[in-house]
C-alpha positions as CSV (number, residue, x, y, z in Angstrom):
1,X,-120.1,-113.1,-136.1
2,X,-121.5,-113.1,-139.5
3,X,-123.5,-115.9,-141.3
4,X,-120.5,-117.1,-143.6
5,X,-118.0,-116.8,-140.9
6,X,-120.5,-119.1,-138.5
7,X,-120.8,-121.6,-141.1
8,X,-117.5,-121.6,-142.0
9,X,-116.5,-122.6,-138.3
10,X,-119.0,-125.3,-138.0
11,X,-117.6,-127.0,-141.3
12,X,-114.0,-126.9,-139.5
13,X,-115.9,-127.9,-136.1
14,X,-117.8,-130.9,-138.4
15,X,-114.3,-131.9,-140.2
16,X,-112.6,-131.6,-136.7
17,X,-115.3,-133.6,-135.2
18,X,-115.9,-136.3,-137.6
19,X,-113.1,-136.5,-140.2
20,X,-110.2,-136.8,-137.5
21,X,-111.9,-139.3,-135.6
22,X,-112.3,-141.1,-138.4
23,X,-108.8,-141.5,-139.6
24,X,-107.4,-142.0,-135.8
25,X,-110.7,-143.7,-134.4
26,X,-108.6,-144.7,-131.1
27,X,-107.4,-142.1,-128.4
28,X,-103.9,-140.2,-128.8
29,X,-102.7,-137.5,-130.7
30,X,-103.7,-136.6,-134.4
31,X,-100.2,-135.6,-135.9
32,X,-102.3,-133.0,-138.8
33,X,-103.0,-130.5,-135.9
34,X,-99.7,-130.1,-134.8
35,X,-98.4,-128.9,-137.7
36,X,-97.1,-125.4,-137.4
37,X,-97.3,-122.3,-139.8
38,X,-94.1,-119.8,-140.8
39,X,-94.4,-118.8,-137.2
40,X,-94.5,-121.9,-135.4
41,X,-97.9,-122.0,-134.6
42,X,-100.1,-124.7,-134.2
43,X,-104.1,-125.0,-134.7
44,X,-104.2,-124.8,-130.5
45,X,-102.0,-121.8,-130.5
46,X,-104.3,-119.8,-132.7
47,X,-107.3,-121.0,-130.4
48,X,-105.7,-120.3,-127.1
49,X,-104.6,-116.8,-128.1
50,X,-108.2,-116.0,-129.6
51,X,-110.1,-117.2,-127.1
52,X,-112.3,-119.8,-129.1
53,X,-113.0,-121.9,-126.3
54,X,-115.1,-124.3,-128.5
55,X,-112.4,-125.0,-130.8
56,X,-109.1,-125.1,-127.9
57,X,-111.8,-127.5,-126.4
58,X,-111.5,-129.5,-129.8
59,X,-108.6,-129.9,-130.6
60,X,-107.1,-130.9,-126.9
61,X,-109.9,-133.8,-126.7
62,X,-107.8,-134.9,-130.1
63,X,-104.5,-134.8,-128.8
64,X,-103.2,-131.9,-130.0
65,X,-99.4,-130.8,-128.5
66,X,-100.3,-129.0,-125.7
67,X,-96.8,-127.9,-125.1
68,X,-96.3,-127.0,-128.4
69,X,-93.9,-123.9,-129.1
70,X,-93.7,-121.4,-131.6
71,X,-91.0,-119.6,-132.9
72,X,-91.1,-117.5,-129.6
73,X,-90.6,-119.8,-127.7
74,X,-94.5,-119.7,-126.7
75,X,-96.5,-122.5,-125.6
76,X,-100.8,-122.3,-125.8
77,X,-101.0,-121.2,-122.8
78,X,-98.5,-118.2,-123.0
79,X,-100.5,-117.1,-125.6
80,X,-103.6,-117.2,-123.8
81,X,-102.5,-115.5,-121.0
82,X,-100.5,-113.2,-122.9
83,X,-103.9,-112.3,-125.0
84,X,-106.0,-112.0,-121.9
85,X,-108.1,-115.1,-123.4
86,X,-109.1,-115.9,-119.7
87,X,-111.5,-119.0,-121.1
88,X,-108.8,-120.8,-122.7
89,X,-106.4,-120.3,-120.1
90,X,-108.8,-121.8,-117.6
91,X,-109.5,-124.3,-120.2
92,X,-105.5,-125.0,-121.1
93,X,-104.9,-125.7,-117.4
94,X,-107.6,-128.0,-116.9
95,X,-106.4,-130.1,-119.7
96,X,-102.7,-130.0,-117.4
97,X,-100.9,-127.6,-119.4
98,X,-97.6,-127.1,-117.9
99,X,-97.2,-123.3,-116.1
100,X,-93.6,-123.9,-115.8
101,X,-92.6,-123.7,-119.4
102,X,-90.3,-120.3,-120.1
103,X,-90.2,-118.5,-123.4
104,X,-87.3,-117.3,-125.6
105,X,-87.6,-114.0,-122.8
106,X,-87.4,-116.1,-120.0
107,X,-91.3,-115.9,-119.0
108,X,-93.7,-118.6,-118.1
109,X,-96.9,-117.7,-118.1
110,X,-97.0,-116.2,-114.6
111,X,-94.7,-113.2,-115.2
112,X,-96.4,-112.8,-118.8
113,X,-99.5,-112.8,-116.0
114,X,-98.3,-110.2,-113.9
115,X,-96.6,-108.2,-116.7
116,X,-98.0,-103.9,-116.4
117,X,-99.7,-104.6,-119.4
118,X,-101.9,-107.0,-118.1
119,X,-101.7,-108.1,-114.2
120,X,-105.0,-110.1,-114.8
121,X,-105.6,-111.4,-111.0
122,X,-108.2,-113.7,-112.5
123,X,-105.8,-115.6,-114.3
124,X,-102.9,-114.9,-111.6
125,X,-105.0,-117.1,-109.5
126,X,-106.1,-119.9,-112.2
127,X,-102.0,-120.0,-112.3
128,X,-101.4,-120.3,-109.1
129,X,-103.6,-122.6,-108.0
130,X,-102.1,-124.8,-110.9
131,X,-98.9,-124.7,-109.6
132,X,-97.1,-121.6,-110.6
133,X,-94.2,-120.5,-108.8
134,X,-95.3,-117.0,-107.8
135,X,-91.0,-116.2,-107.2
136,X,-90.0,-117.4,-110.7
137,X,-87.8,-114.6,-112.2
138,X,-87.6,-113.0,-115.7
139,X,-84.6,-112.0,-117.4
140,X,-83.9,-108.9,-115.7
141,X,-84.4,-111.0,-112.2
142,X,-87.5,-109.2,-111.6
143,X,-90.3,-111.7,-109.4
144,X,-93.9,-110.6,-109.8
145,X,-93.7,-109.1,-106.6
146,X,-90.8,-106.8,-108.1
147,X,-93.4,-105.8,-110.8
148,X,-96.3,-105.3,-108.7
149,X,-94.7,-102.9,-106.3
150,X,-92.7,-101.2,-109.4
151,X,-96.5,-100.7,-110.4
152,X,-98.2,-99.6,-107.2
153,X,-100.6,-102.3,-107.1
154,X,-101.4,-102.8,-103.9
155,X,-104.3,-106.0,-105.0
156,X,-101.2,-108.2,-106.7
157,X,-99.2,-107.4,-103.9
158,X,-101.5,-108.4,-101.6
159,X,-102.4,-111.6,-103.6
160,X,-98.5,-112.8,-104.1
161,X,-97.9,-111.8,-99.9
162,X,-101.1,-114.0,-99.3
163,X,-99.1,-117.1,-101.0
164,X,-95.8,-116.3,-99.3
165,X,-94.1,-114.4,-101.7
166,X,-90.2,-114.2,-101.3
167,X,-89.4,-110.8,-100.0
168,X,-85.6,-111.2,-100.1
169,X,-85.7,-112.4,-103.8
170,X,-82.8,-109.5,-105.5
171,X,-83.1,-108.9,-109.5
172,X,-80.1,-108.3,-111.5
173,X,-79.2,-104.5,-110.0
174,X,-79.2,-105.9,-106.5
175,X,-82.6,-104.4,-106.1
176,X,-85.2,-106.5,-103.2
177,X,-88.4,-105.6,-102.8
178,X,-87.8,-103.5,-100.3
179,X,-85.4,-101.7,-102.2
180,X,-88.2,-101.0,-104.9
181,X,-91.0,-99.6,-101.8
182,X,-88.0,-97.6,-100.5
183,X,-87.9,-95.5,-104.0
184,X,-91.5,-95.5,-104.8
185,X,-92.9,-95.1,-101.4
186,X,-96.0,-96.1,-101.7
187,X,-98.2,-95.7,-98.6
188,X,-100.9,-98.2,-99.7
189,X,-98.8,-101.4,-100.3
190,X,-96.1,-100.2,-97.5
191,X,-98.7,-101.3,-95.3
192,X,-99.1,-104.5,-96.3
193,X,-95.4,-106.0,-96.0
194,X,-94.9,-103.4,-92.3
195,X,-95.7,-106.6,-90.4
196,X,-93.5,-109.0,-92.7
197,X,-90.2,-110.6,-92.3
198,X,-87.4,-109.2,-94.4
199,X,-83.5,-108.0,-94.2
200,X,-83.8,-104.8,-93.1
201,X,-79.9,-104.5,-94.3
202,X,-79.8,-106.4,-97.4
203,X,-78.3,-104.4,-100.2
204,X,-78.1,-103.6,-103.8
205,X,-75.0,-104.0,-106.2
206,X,-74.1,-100.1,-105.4
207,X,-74.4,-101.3,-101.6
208,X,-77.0,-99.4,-100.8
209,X,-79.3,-100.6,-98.3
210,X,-83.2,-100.2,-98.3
211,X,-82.6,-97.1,-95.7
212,X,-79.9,-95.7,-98.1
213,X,-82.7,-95.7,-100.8
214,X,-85.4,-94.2,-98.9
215,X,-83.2,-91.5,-97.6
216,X,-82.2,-90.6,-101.1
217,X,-85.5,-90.7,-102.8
218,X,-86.9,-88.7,-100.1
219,X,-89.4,-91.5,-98.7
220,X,-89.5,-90.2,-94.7
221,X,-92.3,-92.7,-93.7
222,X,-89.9,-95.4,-95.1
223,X,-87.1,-93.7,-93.9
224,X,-88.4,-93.3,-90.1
225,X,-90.1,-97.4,-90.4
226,X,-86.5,-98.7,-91.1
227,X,-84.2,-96.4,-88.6
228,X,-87.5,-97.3,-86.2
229,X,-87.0,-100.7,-87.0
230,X,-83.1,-101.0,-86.2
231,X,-82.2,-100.7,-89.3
232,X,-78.6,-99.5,-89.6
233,X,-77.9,-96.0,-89.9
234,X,-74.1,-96.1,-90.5
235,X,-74.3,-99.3,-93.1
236,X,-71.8,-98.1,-95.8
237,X,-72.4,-98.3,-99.7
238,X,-69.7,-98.5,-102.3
239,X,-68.8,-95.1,-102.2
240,X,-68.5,-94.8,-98.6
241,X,-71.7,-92.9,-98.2
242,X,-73.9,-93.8,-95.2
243,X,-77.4,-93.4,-95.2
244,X,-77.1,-90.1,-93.7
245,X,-75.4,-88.7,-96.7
246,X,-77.9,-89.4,-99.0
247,X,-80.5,-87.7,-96.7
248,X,-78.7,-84.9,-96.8
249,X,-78.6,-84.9,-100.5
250,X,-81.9,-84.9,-100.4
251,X,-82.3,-82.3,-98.2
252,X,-84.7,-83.7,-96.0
253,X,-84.3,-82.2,-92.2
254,X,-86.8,-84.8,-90.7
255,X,-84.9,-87.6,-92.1
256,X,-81.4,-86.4,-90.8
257,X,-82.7,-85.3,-87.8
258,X,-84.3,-88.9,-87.5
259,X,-80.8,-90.6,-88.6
260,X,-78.9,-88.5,-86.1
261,X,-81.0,-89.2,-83.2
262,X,-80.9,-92.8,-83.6
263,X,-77.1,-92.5,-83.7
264,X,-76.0,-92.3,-87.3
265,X,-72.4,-90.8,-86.7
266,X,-72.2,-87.3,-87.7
267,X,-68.3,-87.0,-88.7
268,X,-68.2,-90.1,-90.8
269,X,-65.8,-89.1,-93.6
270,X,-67.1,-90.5,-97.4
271,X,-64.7,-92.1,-100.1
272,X,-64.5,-88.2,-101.4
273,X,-63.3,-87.5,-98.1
274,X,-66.3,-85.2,-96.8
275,X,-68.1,-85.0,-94.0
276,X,-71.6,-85.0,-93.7
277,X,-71.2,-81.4,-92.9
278,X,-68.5,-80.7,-95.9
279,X,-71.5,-82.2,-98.2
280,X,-74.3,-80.3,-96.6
281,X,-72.3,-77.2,-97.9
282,X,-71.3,-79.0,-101.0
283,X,-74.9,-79.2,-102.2
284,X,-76.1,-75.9,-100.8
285,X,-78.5,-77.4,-98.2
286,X,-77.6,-74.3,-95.5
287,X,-80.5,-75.7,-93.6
288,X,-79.2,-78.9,-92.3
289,X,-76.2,-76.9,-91.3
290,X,-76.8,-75.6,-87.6
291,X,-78.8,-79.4,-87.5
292,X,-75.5,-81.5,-87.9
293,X,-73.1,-78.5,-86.0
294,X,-75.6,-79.4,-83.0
295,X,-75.2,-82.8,-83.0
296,X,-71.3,-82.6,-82.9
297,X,-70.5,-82.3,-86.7
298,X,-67.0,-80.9,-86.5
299,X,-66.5,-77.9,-88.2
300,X,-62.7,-78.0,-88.0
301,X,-63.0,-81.4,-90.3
302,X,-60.5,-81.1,-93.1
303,X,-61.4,-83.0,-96.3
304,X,-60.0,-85.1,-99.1
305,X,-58.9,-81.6,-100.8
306,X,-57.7,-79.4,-97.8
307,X,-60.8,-78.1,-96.9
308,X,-63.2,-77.1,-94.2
309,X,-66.4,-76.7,-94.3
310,X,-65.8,-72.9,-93.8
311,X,-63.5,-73.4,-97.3
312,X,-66.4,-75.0,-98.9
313,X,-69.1,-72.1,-98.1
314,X,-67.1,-69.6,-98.8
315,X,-66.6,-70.6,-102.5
316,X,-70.3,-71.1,-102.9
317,X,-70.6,-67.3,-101.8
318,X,-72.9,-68.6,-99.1
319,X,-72.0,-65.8,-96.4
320,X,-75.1,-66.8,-94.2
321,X,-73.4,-70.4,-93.5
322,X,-69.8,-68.9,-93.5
323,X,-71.1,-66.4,-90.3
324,X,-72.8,-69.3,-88.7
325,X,-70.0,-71.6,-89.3
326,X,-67.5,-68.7,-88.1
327,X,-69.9,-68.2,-84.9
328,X,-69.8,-71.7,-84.2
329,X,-66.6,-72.7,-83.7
330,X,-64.5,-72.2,-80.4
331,X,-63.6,-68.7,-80.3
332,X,-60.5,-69.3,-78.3
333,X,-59.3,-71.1,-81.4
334,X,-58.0,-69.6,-84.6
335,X,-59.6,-70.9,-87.9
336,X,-56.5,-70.6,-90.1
337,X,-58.8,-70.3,-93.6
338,X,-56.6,-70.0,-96.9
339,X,-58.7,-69.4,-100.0
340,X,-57.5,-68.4,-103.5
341,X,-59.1,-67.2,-106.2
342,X,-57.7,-70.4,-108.1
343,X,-59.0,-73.3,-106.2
344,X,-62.2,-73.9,-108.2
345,X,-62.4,-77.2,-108.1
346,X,-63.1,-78.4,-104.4
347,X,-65.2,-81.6,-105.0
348,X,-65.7,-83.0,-108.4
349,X,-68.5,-85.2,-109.7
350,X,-71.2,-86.4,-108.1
351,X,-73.7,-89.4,-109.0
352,X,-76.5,-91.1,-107.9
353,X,-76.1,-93.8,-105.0
């Protein structure tokens, strides 16, 4: 800081000091410093956010609002956190400021805390230790726990697990915490909710459960905890498609071998009328197909469309599957296979789960 800038503060600090106590000699608040600028800020927001802890100091021991809100919505506090001012925070809470308060975005100070841009575990803990609720949701019904496994960090996780988090807590796509470690997959924080309790079934607003998720994101440690773990395997989302589907859409053997050997039924027919094994052949994963053909897939199983699976592989021009699904079936039987030239169209669009 320069010499004019240091003297300039200590004339406010003097004026602050002496002036103010003058004019309100007895204790309470000293309506001057609560006056806010074309942004709604007051003297103690500036402070907070900048991290003078001389001057927050100063103006709280004169009464100034310190639940004050700007235009935002912001209180001090917000700000400080917000700023990474990790002084004034401490400072702010001492002097009571309320961690409760939320913003025009729907964030207290906790989930500003925890935000990707910050996740300041200093300050995390200054908060919670003052009373923040560490399962308060923004306004996309993300927790802090939603963020910190959203942002692989395995510390915050550990910290909001430590103080009893909420693992069944859902945001506003239906989406759990263990929803979110069944997409990402990561091994480090995986660990550290394997011995927690949670709904191993709870599931999104697409239905899909935590297993449904892992399958289709390709997450086989996940994938093999959960079916391991009793979670179920033939649990249906909203377009009919158990988890052993979306395994197969991922083309994952290890996964649909796991599924299958844990009982996931192998002829469960989808809301497009498939079978596993039709969609195997759908989405040209030929590997899986002797898999599910040896666990009973039936490969006389006539689809939504007319088709069998034979149908199916035959229009992708996949004569490998064709001879193995030919092979397969009972010889004693005849496979009565009709294909024109015009049936293009044998299973429409597909989307994620």
């Amino acid at each position: 800081m320069n010499i004019s800038k240091s003297r300039f503060l200590q004339a406010i600090i003097f004026w602050l000091t002496h002036c103010c106590q003058f004019a309100y000699p007895t204790s309470g608040n000293v309506p001057y410093l609560d006056t806010k600028n074309e942004h709604g800020e007051t003297p103690l927001h500036i402070s907070s956010q900048n991290g003078n802890e001389r001057i927050t100091q100063l103006l709280l021991s004169l009464g100034a609002n310190i639940s004050a809100t700007n235009a935002d919505g912001n209180t001090p506090l917000h700000l400080a956190v917000l700023y990474d001012s990790v002084n004034t925070t401490k400072l702010l809470l001492e002097h009571g400021a309320d961690v409760s308060i939320k913003n025009d975005d729907g964030n207290d100070p906790f989930l500003i805390a925890a935000t990707p841009e910050l996740q300041n575990m200093e300050v995390m803990r200054f908060l919670i230790d003052s009373g923040a609720s560490i399962d308060t949701i923004n306004k996309d019904g993300d927790t802090a726990l939603h963020i910190a496994i959203s942002c692989n960090n395995a510390p915050m996780t550990k910290l909001l697990l430590d103080h009893s988090a909420d693992l069944s807590v859902a945001n506003s796509n239906g989406d759990t915490a263990m929803h979110l470690l069944a997409k990402n997959g990561y091994g480090n924080i995986f660990e550290l909710i394997l011995n927690k309790s949670f709904d191993l079934n709870v599931q999104d607003k697409n239905g899909n459960t935590p297993l449904h998720i892992a399958c289709w994101f390709d997450n086989v440690n996940v994938t093999i905890f959960l079916i391991e773990n009793y979670a179920s395997v033939d649990s249906k989302n909203l377009d009919g498609n158990t988890p052993l589907f979306l395994a197969i859409w991922s083309g994952n053997a290890e996964a649909v071998e796991h599924l299958l050997n844990y009982g996931a039924y192998v002829n469960f027919v989808n809301s497009n009328g498939n079978t596993p094994l039709h969609e195997a052949i759908l989405r040209k994963k030929s590997h899986l197909v002797k898999l599910l053909l040896d666990h009973g897939a039936d490969s006389k199983a006539v689809n939504g469309q007319g088709n069998l699976p034979l149908h199916l592989a035959l229009f992708n021009d996949d004569t490998d599957t064709a001879e193995k699904l030919i092979t397969f079936t009972n010889s004693n039987q005849d496979v009565d296979v009709h294909v024109t030239t015009t049936h293009t169209t044998v299973y429409g669009e597909y989307e994620d789960p």
